[in-house]
N, C-alpha and C positions, 0 to 999 in steps of 0.2 A: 601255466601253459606258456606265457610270454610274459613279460612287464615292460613298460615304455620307462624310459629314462624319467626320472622326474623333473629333471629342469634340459632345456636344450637350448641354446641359443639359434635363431635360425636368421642367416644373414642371406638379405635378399639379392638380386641380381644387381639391385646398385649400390648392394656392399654397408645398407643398413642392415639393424639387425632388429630383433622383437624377442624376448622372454617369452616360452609356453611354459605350462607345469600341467600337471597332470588332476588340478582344476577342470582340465575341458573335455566337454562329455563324449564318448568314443558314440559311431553310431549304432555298434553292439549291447550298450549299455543301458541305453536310453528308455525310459518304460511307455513312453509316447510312439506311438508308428512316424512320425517325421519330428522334425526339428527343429527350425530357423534360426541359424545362427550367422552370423556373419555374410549375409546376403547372401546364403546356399544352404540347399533344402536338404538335408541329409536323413536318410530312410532304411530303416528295417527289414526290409521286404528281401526276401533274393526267391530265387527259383533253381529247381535243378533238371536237369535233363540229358540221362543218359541212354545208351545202347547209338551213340554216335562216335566215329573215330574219324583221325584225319590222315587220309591214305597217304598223300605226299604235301610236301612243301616246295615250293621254287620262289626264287626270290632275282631281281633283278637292280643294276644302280648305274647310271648312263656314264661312259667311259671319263669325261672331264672331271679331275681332281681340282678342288683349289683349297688351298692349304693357309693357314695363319699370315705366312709370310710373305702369300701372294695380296692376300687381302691387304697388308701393310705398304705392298709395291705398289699396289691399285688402288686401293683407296682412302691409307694412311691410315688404318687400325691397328689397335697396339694388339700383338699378336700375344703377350705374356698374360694382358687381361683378359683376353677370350678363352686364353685355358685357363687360371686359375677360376674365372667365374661362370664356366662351362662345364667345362673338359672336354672341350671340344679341340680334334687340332686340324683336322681336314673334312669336306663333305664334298660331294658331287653334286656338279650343276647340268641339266640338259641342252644337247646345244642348239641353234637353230635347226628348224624343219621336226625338230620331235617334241614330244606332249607327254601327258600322261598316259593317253591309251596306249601307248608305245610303249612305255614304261610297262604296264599291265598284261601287256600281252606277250612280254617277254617273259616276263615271271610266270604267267599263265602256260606256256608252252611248254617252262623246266617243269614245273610241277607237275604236268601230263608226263612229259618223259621222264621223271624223277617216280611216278606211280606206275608205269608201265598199262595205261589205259588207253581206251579206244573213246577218242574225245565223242565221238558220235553216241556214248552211252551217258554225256554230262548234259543234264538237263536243267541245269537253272544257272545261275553268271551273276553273283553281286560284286560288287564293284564302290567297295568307299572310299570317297575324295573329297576335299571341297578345292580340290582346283581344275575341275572339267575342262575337257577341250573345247566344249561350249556349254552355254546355259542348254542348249537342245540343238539336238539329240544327247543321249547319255551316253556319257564314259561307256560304259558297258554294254550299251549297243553297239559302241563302234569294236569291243573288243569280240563280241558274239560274231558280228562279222567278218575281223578279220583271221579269228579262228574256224572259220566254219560252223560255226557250230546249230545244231538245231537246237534251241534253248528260250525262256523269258531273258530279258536282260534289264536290270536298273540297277539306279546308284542309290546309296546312302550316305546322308551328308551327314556327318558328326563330329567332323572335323580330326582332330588329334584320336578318336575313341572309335574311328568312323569303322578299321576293322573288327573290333571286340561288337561294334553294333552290328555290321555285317557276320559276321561269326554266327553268334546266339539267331539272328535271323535264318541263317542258313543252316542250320543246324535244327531247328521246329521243323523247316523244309523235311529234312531227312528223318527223324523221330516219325515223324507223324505219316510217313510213306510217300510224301508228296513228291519227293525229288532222290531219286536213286545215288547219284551222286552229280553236288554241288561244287561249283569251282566258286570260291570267297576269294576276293582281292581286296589288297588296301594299295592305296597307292597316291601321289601326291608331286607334283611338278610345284615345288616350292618359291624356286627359283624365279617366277615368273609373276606370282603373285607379292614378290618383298621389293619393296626398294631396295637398289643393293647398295645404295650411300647412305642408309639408313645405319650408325655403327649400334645403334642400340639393337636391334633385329636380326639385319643381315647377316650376320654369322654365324647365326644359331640355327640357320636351318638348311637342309639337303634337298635335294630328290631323290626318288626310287620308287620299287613298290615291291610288294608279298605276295604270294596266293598260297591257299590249301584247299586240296580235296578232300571233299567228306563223303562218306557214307553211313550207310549201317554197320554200328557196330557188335560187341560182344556184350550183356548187361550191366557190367560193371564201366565201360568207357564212357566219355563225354563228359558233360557239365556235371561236376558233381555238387557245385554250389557258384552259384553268377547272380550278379546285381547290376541291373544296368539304371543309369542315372540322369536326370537333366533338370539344369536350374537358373530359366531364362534373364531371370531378375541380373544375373552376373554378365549380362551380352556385351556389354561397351567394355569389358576389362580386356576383349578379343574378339574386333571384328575388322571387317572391309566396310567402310563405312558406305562406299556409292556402287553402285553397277546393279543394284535392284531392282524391284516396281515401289520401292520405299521411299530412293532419293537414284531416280537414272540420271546415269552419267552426264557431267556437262562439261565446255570447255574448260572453263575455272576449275571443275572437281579434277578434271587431268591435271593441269599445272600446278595444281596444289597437291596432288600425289595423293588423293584420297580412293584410289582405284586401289590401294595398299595396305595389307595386313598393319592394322594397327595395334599394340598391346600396352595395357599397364602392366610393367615387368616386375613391380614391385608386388604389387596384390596376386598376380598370376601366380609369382612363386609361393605366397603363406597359402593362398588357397591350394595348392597343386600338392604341397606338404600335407595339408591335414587331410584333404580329403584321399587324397593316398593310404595313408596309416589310417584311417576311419575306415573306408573299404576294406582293405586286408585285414583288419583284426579282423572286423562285422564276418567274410569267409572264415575265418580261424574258429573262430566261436561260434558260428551255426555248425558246422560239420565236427565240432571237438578235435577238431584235428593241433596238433603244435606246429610252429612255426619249422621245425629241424624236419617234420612228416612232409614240409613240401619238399623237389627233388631238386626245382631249378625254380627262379624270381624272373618272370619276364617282361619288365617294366618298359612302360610308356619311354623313348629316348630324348627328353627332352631339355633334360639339363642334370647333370652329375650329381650337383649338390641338392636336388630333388629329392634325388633318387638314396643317395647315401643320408641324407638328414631323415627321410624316411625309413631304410633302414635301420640306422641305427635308435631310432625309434621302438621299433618292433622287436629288436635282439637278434636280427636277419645275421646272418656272416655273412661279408663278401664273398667269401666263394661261391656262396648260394646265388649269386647276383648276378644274372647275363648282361654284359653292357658292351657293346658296338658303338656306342655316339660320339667316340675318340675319331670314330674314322669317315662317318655319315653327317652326322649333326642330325637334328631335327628333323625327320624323314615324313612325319603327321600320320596319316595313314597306314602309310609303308612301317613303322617302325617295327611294331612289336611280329607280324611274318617277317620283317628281312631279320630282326634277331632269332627268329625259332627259327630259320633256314639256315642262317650260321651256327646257331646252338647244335641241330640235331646234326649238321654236318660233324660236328667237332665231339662227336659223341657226347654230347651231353642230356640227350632225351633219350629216353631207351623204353620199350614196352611195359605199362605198366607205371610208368613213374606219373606224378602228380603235380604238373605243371600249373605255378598261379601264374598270371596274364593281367596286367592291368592299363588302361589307356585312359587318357584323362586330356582336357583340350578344353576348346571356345563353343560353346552353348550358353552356358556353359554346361557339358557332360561330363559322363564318367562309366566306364565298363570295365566290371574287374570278374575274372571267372577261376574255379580251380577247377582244371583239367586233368582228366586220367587219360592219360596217354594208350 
């Protein structure tokens, strides 16, 4: 069906590297239902669920560009290293007076006008981010009301996997009759939560955000195989260490910049590798499906060499591969609807086709689904 390369080197984001071989147990393999390996629980389990489609997509990303060589004017980063240990070369920042909901409800309105619907027939509004416009009220109240809309509204925090969480939730929604049609957002004001003279961070991530409308579909549509994952033992590899009921804010926590996404960029990326290719085969081999039967690769956009060590892992071809993070950078929630809102624009999802979706982030979590379009 597929084979993983036997040896790979995989070099990390500060350009160490580490030998895998094909020693390491995939979690489709495994005759155990979990597995603790490497401080991440990896699992057996997936679920399907069809006769759900996704009417439209709309996607939005706030008009400010800033580019490698602005960041180099700004803040003295070498703009050569940010692409070759990215591939990142520009992302959008939002400017004062806008937020996320702004973001959300922009992408929210094309996907209404992109589905040609009567928003007053959308009854439910998720909404995943972890950078809310406040702790309370939610993201998605404030988008419920600045749509009008008669609807519930709440967020999902998952961070980087927050839409593929939202999704599969929104999506039970509709399966099970509860909600006619669902408007799912991912969405993420990035820029607000990094230090931006952080050069280890700060470049790697955007704003924007996604939505899609779901309803009821035909019986072959929807999840045709989804795992969703979480593996809190990994929490300090990717957090905000202060602004909780855990450690709130103090004077010292501000001046010390601890209100700020912090990461180990080294661990982030071998975990963000395996558990990628762990995911995707674990869908490949529960549904028998081969790797060439998906139609388009909708990966989490968070770093190039992620995503491509990961592929070529699996035997993926680039062509199969949608990737927008040349021009976004690290969008979190946003990523993987702002790449299906590009993709299907660009004709590359068409009725029928079998779209895998995978989002991966700080929980640490992971949602990875194949989708029949």
């Amino acid at each position: 069906m597929h084979q993983r390369h036997p040896h790979l080197s995989i070099e990390t984001v500060d350009g160490s590297a580490e030998r895998t071989n094909n020693s390491v147990v995939t979690a489709a393999t495994k005759e155990r239902p979990t597995e603790k390996r490497s401080g991440t629980l990896f699992s057996k389990r997936t679920n399907s669920l069809l006769g759900v489609q996704v009417v439209s997509i709309g996607s939005y990303v706030p008009d400010i560009v800033v580019t490698n060589q602005d960041l180099q004017e700004q803040r003295g980063f070498d703009p050569d290293w940010i692409k070759q240990r990215t591939g990142i070369l520009e992302r959008r920042h939002t400017p004062d007076g806008q937020a996320t909901s702004d973001l959300c409800t922009e992408a929210a309105k094309r996907a209404i006008r992109a589905g040609r619907v009567d928003p007053d027939d959308i009854d439910l509004v998720l909404v995943g981010t972890f950078s809310p416009d406040y702790n309370c009220p939610s993201t998605a109240c404030l988008v419920q009301d600045r749509l009008g809309l008669d609807a519930p509204a709440v967020d999902l925090q998952a961070a980087c996997s927050g839409f593929m969480y939202a999704l599969v939730t929104g999506a039970q929604y509709v399966a099970t009759g509860n909600s006619k049609l669902a408007l799912v957002i991912g969405g993420d004001c990035n820029s607000r939560i990094i230090d931006q003279n952080d050069r280890r961070i700060a470049p790697l991530f955007g704003d924007g955000a996604g939505a899609v409308l779901l309803s009821r579909g035909e019986p072959h549509q929807g999840l045709v195989c989804y795992q969703m994952g979480a593996d809190g033992s990994g929490r300090s590899l990717l957090e905000i260490p202060c602004g909780g009921t855990k450690n709130p804010m103090t004077a010292d926590d501000l001046s010390a910049g601890r209100q700020f996404l912090q990461m180990d960029g080294r661990n982030v990326f071998k975990w963000a590798v395996r558990a990628l290719t762990d995911t995707i085969e674990l869908m490949l081999e529960k549904t028998g499906m081969s790797t060439h039967d998906v139609a388009l690769y909708v990966i989490h956009q968070a770093n190039i060499r992620i995503i491509n060590y990961a592929m070529e892992q699996l035997g993926i071809p680039p062509e199969k591969v949608f990737n927008n993070l040349h021009k976004y950078g690290n969008t979190s929630a946003a990523s993987i609807p702002l790449a299906l809102d590009e993709a299907f624009q660009a004709g590359r999802i068409n009725r029928g086709d079998t779209i895998l979706m995978s989002g991966f982030g700080a929980g640490l979590t992971w949602g990875t689904s194949l989708f029949r379009w």
